[in-house]
C-alpha positions as CSV (number, residue, x, y, z in Angstrom):
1,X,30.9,110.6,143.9
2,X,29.1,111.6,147.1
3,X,27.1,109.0,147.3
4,X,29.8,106.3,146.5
5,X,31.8,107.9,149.9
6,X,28.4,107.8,151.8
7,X,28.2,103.9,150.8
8,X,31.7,103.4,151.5
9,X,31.6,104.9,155.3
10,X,28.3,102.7,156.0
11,X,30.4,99.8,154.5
12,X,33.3,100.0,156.3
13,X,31.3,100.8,159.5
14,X,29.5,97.8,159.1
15,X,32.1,96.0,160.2
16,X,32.1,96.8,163.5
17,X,28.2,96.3,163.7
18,X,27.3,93.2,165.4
19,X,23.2,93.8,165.3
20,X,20.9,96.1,163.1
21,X,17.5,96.4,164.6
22,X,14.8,97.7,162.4
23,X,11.5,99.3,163.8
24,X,8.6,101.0,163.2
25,X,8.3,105.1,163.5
26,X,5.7,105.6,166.1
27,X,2.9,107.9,165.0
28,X,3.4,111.1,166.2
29,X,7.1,110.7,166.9
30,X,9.0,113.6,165.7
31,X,13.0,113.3,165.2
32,X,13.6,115.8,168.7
33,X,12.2,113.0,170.3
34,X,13.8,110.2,168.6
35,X,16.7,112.1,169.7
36,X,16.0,112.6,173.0
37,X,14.9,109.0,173.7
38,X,18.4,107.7,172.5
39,X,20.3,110.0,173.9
40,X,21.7,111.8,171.0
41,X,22.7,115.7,171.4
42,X,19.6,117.5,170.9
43,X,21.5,120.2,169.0
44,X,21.6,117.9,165.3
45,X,18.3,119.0,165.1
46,X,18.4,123.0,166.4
47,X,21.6,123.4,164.4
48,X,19.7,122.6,161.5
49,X,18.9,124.9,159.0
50,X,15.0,125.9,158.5
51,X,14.4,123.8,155.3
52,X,15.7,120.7,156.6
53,X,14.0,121.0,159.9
54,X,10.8,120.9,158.2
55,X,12.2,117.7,155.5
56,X,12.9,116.1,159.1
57,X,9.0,116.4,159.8
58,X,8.2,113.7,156.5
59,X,9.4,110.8,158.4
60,X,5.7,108.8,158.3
61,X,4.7,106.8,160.8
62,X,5.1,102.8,160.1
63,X,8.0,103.6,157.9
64,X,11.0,101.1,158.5
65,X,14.1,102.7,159.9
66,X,17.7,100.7,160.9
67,X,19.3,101.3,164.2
68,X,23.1,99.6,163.9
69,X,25.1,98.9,167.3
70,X,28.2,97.6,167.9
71,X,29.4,94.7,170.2
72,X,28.5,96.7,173.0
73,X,25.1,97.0,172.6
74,X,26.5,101.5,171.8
75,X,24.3,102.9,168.6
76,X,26.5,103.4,166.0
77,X,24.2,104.7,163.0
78,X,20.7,105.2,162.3
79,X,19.5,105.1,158.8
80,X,15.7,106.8,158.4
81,X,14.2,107.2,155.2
82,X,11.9,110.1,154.8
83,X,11.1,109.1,151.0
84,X,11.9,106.8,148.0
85,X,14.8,108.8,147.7
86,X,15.9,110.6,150.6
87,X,17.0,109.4,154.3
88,X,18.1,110.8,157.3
89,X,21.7,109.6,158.3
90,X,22.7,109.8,161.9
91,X,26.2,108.4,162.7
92,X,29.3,108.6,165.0
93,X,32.3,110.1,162.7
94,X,36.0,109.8,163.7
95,X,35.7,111.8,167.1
96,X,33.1,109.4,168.3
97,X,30.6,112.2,167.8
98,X,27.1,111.9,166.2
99,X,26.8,114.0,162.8
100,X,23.6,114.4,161.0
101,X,22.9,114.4,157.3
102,X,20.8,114.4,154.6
103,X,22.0,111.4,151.9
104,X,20.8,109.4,149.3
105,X,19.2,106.4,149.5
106,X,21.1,103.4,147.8
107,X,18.8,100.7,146.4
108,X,18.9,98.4,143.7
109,X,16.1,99.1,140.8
110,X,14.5,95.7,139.6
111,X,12.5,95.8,136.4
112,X,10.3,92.4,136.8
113,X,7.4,91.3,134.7
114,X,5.2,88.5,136.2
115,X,2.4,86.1,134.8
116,X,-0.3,85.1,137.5
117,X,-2.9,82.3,136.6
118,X,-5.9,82.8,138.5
119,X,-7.2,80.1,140.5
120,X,-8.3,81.8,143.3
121,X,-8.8,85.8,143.5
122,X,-6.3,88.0,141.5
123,X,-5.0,89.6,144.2
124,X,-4.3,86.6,146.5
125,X,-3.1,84.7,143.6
126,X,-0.5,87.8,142.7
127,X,0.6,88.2,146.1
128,X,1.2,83.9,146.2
129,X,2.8,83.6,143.2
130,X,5.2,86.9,144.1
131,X,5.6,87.2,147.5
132,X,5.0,90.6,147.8
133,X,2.0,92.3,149.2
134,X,2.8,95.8,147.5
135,X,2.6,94.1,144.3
136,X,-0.5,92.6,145.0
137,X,-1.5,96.6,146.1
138,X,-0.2,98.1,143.0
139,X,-2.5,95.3,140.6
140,X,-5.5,96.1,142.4
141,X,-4.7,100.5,141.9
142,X,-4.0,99.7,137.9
143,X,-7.3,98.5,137.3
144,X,-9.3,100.0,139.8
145,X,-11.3,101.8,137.6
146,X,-11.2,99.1,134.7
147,X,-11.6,95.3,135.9
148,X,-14.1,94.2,138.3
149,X,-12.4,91.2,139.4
150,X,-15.3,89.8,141.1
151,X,-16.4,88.5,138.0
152,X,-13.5,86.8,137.6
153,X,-13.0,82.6,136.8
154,X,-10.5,80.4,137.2
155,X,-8.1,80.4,134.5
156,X,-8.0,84.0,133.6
157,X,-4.8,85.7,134.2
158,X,-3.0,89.0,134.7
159,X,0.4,90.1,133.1
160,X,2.2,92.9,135.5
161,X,5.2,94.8,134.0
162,X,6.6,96.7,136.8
163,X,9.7,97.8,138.5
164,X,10.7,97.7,142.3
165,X,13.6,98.7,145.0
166,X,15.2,96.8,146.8
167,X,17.4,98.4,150.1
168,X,19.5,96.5,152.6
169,X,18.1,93.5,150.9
170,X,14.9,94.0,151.2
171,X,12.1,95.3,149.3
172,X,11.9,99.1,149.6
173,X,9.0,101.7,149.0
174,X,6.1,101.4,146.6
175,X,5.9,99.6,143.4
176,X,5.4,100.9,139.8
177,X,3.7,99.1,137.1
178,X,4.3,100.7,134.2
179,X,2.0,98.1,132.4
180,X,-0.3,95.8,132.8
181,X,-2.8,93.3,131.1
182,X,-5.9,91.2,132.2
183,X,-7.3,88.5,130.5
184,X,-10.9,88.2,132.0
185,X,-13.5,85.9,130.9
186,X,-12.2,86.1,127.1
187,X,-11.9,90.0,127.3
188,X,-8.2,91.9,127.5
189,X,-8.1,94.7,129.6
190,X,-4.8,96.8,129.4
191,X,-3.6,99.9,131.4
192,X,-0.3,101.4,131.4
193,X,1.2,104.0,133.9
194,X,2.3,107.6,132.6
195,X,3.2,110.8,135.0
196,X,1.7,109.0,137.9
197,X,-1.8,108.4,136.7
198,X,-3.0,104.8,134.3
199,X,-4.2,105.4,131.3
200,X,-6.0,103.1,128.7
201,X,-4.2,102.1,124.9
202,X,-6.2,105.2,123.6
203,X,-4.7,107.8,126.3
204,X,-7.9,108.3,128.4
205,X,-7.5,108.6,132.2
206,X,-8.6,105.4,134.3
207,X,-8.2,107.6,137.8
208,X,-11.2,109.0,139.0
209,X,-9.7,110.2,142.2
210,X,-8.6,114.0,142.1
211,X,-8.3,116.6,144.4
212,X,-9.4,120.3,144.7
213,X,-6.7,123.1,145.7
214,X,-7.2,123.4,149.2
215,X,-6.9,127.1,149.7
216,X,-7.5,130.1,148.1
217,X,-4.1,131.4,147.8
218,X,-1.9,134.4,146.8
219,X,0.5,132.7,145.0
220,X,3.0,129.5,145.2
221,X,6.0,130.5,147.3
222,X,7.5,126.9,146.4
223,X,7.0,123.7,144.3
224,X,7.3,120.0,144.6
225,X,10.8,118.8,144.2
226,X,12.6,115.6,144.9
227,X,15.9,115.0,146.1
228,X,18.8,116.9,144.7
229,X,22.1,117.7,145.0
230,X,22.5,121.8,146.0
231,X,25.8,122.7,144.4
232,X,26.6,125.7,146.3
233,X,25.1,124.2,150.0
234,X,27.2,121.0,148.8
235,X,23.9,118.8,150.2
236,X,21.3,117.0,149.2
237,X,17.8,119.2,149.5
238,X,13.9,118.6,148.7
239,X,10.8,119.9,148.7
240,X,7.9,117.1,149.3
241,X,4.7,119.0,149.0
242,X,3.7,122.7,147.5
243,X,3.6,125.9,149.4
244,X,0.5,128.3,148.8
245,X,1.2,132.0,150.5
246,X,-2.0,133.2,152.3
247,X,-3.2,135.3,154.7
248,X,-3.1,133.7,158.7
249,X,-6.2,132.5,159.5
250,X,-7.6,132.0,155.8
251,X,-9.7,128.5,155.8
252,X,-7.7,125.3,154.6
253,X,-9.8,122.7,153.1
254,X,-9.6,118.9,153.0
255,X,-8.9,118.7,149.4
256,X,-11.4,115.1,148.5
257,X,-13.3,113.0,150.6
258,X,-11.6,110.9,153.5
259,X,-10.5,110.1,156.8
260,X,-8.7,112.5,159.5
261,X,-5.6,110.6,160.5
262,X,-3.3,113.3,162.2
263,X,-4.3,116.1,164.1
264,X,-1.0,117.9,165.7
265,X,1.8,119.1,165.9
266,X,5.1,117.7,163.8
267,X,7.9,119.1,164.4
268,X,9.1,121.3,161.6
269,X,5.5,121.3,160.1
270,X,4.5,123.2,163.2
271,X,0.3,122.2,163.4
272,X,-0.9,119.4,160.8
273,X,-3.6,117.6,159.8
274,X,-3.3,114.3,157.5
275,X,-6.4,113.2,155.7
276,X,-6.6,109.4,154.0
277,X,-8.1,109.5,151.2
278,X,-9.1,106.0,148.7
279,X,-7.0,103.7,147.1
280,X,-4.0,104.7,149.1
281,X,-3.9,108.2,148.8
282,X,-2.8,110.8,151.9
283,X,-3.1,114.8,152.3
284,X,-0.9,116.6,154.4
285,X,-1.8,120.2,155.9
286,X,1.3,121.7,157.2
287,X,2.2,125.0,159.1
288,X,-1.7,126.0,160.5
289,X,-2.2,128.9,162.8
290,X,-5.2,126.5,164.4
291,X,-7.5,123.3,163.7
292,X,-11.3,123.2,162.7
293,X,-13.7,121.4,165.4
294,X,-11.9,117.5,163.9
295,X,-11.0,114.7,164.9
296,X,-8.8,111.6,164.6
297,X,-10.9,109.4,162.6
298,X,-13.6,111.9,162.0
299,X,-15.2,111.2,158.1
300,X,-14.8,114.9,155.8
301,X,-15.7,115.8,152.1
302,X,-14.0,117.5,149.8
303,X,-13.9,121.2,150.3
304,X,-14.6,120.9,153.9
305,X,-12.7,123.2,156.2
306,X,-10.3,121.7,158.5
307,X,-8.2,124.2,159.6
308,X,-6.7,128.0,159.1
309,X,-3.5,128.8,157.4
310,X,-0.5,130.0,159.6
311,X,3.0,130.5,160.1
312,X,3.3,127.1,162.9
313,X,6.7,125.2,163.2
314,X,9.6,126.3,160.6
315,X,8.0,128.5,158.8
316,X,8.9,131.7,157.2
317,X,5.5,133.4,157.0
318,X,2.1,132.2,156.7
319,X,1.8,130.0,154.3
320,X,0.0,126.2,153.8
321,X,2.4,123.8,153.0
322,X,0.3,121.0,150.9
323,X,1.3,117.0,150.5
324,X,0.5,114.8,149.1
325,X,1.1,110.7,148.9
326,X,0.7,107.7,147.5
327,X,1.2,104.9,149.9
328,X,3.3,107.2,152.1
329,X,5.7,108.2,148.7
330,X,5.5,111.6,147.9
331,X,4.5,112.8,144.8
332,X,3.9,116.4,143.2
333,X,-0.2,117.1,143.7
334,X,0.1,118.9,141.2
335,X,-0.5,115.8,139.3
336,X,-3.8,115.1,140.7
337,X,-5.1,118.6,141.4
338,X,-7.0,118.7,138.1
339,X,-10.4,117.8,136.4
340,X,-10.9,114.0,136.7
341,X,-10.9,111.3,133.7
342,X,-8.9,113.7,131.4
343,X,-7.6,112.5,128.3
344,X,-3.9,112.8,126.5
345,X,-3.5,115.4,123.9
346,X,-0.8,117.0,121.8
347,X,3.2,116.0,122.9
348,X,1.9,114.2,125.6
349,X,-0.5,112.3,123.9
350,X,2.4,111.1,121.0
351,X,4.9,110.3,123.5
352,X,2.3,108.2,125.9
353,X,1.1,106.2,122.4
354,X,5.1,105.5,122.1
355,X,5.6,103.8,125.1
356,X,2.0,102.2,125.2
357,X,3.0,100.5,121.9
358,X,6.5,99.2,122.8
359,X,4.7,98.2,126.0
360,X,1.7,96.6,124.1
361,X,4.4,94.1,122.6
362,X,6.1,93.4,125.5
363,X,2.8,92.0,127.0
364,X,1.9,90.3,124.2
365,X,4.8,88.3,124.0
366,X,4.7,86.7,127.9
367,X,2.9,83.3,127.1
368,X,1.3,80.7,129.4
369,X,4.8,79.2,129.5
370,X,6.8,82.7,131.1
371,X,9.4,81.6,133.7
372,X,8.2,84.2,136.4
373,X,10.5,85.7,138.7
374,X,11.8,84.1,142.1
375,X,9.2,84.4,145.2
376,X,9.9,87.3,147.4
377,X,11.3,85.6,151.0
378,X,12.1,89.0,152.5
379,X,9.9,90.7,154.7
380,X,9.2,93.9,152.9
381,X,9.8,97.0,154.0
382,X,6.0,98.6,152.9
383,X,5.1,101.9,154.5
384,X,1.1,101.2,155.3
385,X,-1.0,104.2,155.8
């Protein structure tokens, strides 16, 4: 119900909107200044509570937000999405005065599946034949580890089975494919998507990207969670990342091999330091008491020290609050923080064999003749690291 009202007021606002500009968040750009730049009482963001100063600090730079006006060239609302799931919600209620909140974001779920005849390489021919570069992205991240499409010829093909958003029209956030199939040089090649990470027909792991814990901790305060509804706080809450309680000044290290992208301060995540890791993968180091000799753009390994933990920004006491990303969407490290190249076994095994066999059919049964989809003609809105 909350959300149908929340849909409803930007609805019937809308009426009155004659423009919607959408831009780029400015790396670095915290929402006190966003704020302060437009003119917005500053006290939407002290009034906030602790938690949701620090959810203000996920907005990512690049990410696509909406600023509505009316006739008058006056902001109306700002719409800002801090994840798949969750956006910031800035608008002018009855009084004419701006309110803050946390809301929902409404998009449209598509479940697609695509045939792509390749003529000239499989990702240019993916993205030519969709229209969408994060498709494109997602094919080459399924078989990363399992087609070397350099050896491909003209004539093979790829099958994607996959399902995307779609927000104010346009195309929203990342993409899943949930299953995919390659026809190279005579040879199949199938992969198919379960708890974040591709697996083969048999259940083995095709990711060979993993992390390392990066501190040694005392215990974990708090764990990922997405966006919910809080019952008794009547809002919407998360928790995008995982918060390891340790001692201030106990070394934080870059948990795989990458780039520094971030060194500073972010609002509610006091100090930070992102990392970049491959294939589209991004750390996040949150509340330190003070940074390692690094750099913007400095190259670090795995288990390198980067900075100390401490109790920066809104924070309760010292602690490391850990992110982690997947072309800028959150999702639990917990996932990754493991030994590489795993394999299935026991319920998880049975249910993955499931829904690789109903999956298996469904591939098998796009031919050469499959009506693909209509070509994207939206520009997307893709958050790029």
């Amino acid at each position: 119900m909350k959300k149908i009202i929340i849909s409803l007021l930007i609805s019937i606002k809308l009426f009155a909107i004659s423009s919607v500009e959408e831009l780029s968040w400015e790396n670095g750009k915290t929402l006190l200044d966003f704020l302060q730049d437009h003119s917005i009482p500053l006290n939407l963001y002290y009034n906030l509570d602790t938690e949701d100063k620090e959810l203000s600090a996920e907005i990512v730079s690049g990410i696509k937000y909406q600023m509505l006006k009316d006739d008058q060239g006056e902001l109306e609302q700002v719409l800002i999405p801090i994840s798949d799931d969750l956006q910031i919600h800035i608008f002018k209620n009855m009084d004419n005065k701006f309110v803050l909140n946390f809301t929902p974001i409404s998009y449209i779920k598509e479940k697609r599946t695509i045939r792509v005849s390749i003529n000239n390489s499989a990702y240019q021919d993916v993205y030519d034949e969709s229209g969408s570069v994060t498709l494109a992205r997602a094919m080459v991240r399924a078989f990363k580890n399992s087609v070397n499409f350099k050896n491909v010829k003209k004539g093979d093909s790829v099958i994607l089975i996959y399902e995307q958003k779609r927000r104010l029209g346009k195309l929203f956030g990342d993409i899943n494919i949930n299953a995919a199939l390659a026809n190279i040089r005579g040879k199949e090649y199938s992969v198919f998507l379960y708890k974040d990470s591709y697996y083969n027909a048999q259940g083995k792991e095709l990711e060979n990207f993993f992390l390392t814990k990066p501190v040694k901790y005392t215990r974990i305060s708090d764990r990922f969670t997405r966006a919910r509804y809080h019952p008794i706080l009547k809002r919407y809450r998360a928790h995008l990342g995982i918060d390891y309680a340790a001692p201030t000044g106990t070394p934080v290290k870059s948990a795989g091999d990458g780039i520094i992208s971030f060194v500073g301060n972010k609002g509610g995540y006091g100090k930070v330091v992102q990392v970049k890791h491959v294939s589209g993968y991004m750390t996040l180091y949150a509340h330190l008491s003070r940074f390692a000799k690094i750099k913007r753009g400095q190259k670090v390994k795995q288990g390198q020290v980067i900075a100390y933990v401490g109790s920066t920004g809104m924070s309760t006491g010292p602690h490391l609050h850990f992110g982690l990303y997947l072309n800028n969407k959150a999702i639990n490290p917990e996932t990754i923080v493991k030994i590489p190249k795993s394999s299935l076994s026991g319920k998880n095994k049975e249910e993955f064999l499931k829904i690789a066999k109903d999956y298996q059919e469904r591939l098998k049964n796009v031919g050469e003749d499959f009506k693909n989809p209509s070509k994207e003609q939206n520009v997307e809105s893709y958050m790029e690291l």
